[in-house]
N, C-alpha and C positions, 0 to 999 in steps of 0.2 A: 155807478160804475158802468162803462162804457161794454157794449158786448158786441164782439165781432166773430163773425159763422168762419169756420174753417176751410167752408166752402169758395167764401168771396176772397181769392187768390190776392186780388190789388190789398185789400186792406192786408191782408196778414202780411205782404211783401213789404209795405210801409214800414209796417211794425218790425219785420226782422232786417229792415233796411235803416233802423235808428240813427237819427243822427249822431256824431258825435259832436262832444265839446266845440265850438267854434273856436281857437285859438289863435285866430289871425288878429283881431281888434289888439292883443296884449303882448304880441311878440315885439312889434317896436318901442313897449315898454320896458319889457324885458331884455330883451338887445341892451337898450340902453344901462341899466342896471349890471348885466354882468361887464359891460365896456367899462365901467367906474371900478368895479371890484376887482379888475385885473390890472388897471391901469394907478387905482390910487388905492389897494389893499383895502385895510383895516378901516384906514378913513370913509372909505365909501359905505362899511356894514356899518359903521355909528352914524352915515347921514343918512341913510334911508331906512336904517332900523328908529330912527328918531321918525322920520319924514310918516312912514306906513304903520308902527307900530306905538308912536308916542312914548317910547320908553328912553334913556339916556345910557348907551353904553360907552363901559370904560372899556381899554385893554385888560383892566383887572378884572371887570367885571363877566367881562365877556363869556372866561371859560367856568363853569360850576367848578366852585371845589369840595374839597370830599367834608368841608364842615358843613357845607350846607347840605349836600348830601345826608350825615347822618342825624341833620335835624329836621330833615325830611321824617325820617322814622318816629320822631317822635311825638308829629302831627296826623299821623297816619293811623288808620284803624290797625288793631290786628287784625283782624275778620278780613281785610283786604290783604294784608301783606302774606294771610297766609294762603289768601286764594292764589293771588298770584304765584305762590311756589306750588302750589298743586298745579295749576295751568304749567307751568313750567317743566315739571316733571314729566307733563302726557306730552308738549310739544318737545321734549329731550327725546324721549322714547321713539317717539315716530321718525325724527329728524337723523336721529341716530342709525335706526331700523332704513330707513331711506342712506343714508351713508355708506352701510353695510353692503347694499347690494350696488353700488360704486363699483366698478371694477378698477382699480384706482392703476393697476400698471399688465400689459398684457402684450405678448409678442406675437410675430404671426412671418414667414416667411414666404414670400410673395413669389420667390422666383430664387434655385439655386444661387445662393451668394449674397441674397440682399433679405436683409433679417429687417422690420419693422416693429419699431416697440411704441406703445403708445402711453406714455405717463400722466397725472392730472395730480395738479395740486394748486393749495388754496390763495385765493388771491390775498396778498399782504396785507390791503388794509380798504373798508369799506366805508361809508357816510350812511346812515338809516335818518332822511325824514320824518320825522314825527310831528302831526298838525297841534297846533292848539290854539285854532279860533273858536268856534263853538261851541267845544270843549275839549277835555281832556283824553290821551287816547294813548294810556301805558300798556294796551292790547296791544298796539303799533311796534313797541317795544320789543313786548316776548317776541311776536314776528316775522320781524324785520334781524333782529340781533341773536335770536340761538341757533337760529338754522347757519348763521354766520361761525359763533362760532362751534357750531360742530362740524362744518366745514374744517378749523383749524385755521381762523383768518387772525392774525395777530394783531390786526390794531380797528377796533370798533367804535365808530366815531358815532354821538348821534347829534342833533340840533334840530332847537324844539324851538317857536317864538317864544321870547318874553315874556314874562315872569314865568321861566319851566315850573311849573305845577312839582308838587310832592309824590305828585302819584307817578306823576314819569320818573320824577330822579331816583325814588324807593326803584319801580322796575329795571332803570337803567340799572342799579348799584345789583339788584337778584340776577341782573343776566350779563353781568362782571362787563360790562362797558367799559372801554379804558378813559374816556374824553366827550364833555356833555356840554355843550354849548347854548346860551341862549341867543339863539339867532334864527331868525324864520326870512321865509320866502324866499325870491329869486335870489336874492344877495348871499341866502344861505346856500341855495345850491353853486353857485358862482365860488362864493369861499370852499366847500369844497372839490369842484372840480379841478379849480385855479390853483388855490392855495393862497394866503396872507401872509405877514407877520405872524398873525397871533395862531391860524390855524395851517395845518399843512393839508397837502392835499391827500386826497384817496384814488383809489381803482374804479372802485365802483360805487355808485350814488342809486339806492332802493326806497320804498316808500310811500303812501298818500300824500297829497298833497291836494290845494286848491288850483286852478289855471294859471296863477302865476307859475307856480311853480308845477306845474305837467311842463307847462311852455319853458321853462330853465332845462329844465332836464336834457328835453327834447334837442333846444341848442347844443349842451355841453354834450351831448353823447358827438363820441368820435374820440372827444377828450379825455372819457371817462366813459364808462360802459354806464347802464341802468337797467332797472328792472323791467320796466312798461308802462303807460300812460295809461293815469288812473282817469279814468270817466266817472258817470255819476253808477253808484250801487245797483244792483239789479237784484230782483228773485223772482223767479218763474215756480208754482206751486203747479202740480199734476196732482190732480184730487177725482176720483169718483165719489159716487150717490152716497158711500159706505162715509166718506171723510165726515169730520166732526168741524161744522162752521168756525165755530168758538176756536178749534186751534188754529185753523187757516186766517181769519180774522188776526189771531193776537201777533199770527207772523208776518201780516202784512205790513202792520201794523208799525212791530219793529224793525221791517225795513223804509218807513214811510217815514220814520224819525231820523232817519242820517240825513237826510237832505231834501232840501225842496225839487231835485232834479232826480230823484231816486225813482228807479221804475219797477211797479207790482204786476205782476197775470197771474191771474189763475186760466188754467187751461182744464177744462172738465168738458163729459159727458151729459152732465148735471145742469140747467138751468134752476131747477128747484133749489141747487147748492149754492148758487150764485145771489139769488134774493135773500139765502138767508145768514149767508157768509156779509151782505150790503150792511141787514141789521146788526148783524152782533161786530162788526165796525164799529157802527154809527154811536151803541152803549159802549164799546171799549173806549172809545175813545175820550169819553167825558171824563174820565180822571188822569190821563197823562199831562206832563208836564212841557211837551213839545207839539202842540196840538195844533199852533199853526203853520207849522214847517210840514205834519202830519195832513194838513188841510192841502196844501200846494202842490204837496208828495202826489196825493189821491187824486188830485184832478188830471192826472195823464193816467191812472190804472185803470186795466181793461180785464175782461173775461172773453178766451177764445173757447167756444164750443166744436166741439168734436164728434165725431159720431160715436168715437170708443176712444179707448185708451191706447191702442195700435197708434190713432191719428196725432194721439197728446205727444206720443214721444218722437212722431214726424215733425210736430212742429219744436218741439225743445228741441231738436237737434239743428235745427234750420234758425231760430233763435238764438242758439248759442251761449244759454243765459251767466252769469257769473255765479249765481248759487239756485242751484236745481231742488227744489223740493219736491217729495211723490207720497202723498198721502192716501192709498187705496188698499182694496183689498190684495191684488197681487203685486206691490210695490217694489219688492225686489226682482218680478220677473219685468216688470216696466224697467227699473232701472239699467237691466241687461242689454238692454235696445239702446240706452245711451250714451253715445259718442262725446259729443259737444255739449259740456260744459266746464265751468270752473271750480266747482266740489259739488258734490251731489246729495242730499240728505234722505234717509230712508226711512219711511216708517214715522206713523205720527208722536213717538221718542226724539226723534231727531230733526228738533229745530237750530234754522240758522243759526239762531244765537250760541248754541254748543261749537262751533265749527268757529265764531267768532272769535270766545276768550280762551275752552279749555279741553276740549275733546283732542285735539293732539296735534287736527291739518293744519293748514298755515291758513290764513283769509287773506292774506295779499292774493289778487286775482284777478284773472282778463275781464274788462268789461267792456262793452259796447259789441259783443260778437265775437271780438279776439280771442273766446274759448275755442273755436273753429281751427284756430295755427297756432295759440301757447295756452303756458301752464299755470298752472298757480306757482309762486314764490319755493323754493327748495334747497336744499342744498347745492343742488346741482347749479344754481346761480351763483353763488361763490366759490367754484371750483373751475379752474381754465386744465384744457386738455392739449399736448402737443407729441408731436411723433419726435423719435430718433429713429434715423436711417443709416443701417449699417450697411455699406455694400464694398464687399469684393471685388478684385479685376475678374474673376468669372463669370460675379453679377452682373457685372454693367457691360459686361460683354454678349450675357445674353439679351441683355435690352440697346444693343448699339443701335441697330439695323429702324429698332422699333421708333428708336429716338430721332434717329434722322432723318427718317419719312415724315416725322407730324412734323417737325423742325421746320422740314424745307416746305412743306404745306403753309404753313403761319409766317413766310420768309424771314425767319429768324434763324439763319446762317451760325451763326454765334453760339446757338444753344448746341449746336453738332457740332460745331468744332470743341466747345468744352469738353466733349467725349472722345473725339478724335484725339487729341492731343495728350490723352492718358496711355496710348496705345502707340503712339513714334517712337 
């Protein structure tokens, strides 16, 4: 593992200067793709779900229905289907609790005669991407889709590639999905931004995805709102001398299995923790099952040393990380100092993994730094906010004078006369 001193400014700048995804090489792929899906519908998701995915879709085929749905159930473990209602339960809970302190309608009166009210309510109908190339991912699911609808969104769309897995169609059906599609990539976000024959469109398009489809999104917004452009996963572990290698190891470990572009630090005090966090890698890693995605993962992870713990959380905040771990002896007063990130875990009880399927936050979450300006995934994503403006002839009579100075400032003449002419 690669070690960089906190003191050599350039390297740490690098590092908190990540690049992001290139997505330039695939947008005139993608261009291209969403041009066929708005121009020839239905037809274009059976040629390039054929062309990218090898699969043959019909219009029948296209939408799941609810029989293959409850034959999902019957391929399914219990042991799984009841986790997933427990996950379910704890992300209800929080999402809910997050709801709650919504102020969903609220007046305020600005100026005798003009009353301002501000309402928020839930957007009609959503798209949740859920990947399924390298595997299965009905975590995407819960998500993506309850904080939806405990929002109150009526129409929950999701679209998985081909052949949706059992394990998404069981979580779609636990977290009352109305419409499950098999359809993946840019053609998938196209169909619902656009809308087909076979599928309509939505509001808003949320989700993982691969760089086709970051790159679709990114187009369709304008058209459609989105979540955020997923990057490659991140975790930044804050560990002193006190941390237990063996945990920090088996966290890195599992975030070194999402992806070959996934990024590990640990940031410590500790050199000694770093040699011996190298070995108990090197043994974890001889019995997993994704070992050489794990291999490809680790050859970008680095250890930043620090003089103290004060400095670890100078640099986590300058990093930015998408999931903050802090395994030390005063770890919740470290985590007080933390501004920037995209969920924080506390205490060597709380590994990423919990945060992942069922402790309650959502794992939809900024990467590449974007914890620095947004949030992780919320309710507050499916909810739009808009004012009413009530105003009086006394209101707007004390705002005339006000209005016709910036007016004639910006020479927009027009904007003053609309005031003026309430008043002849």
């Amino acid at each position: 593992m690669r070690i960089v001193d906190y003191k050599d400014k350039e390297a740490v700048r690098r590092l908190v200067e990540r690049e992001a995804v290139d997505l330039q090489p695939v947008f005139e792929a993608v261009e291209e793709v969403i041009r066929d899906v708005r121009k020839e519908g239905d037809a274009a998701l059976f040629k390039y779900t054929r062309k990218f995915d090898g699969f043959r879709l019909t219009a029948q085929s296209l939408r799941v229905s609810q029989k293959e749905v409850e034959a999902a159930y019957s391929k399914a473990d219990a042991s799984f289907v009841k986790a997933l209602k427990h996950a379910k339960k704890n992300i209800e809970l929080f999402h809910g609790k997050q709801f709650k302190n919504i102020k969903k309608t609220w007046s305020i009166e600005t100026e005798k005669g003009v009353v301002i009210t501000e309402k928020t309510s839930p957007l009609k109908s959503i798209g949740a991407y859920v990947p399924g190339g390298r595997a299965s991912y009905p975590s995407t699911v819960l998500m993506t889709c309850i904080p939806a609808r405990v929002a109150g969104v009526e129409r929950v769309v999701v679209t998985s590639p081909p052949q949706v897995s059992d394990v998404i169609l069981v979580a779609c059906d636990i977290c009352g999905v109305n419409e499950i599609y098999g359809l993946g990539g840019a053609q998938a976000v196209a169909a619902l931004a656009y809308g087909t024959r076979s599928i309509k469109k939505v509001d808003k398009i949320v989700g993982p995805g691969n760089k086709y489809v970051t790159a679709a999104k990114l187009l369709v917004f304008g058209s459609v709102d989105i979540d955020m452009p997923a990057g490659p996963s991140e975790v930044l572990i804050i560990a002193d001398s006190s941390a237990d290698a063996k945990l920090i190891a088996a966290d890195i470990l599992a975030q070194a299995e999402h992806d070959p572009d996934a990024q590990c630090i640990i940031v410590t005090d500790s050199q000694g923790l770093v040699q011996k966090t190298g070995r108990e890698i090197e043994a974890q890693t001889k019995g997993l099952a994704r070992k050489e995605i794990i291999k490809k993962s680790l050859g970008s992870a680095c250890a930043v040393i620090t003089k103290d713990m004060e400095e670890a959380a100078e640099f986590a905040n300058e990093y930015a990380p998408e999931h903050l771990e802090i395994i030390a002896k005063d770890a919740c007063m470290i985590s007080d100092k933390v501004r920037n990130a995209g969920a924080v875990f506390v205490g060597e009880y709380a590994p990423v993994a919990a945060g992942d399927y069922a402790s309650g936050g959502n794992h939809v979450l900024p990467t590449g730094g974007a914890a620095r300006f947004s949030s992780a995934l919320g309710v507050r994503d499916f909810l739009r906010s808009y004012c009413v403006q009530k105003i009086g002839r006394d209101g707007l009579s004390n705002l005339a004078e006000t209005i016709d100075a910036i007016a004639r400032a910006e020479s927009l003449d027009a904007h003053s006369m609309a005031v003026k002419k309430r008043f002849e």
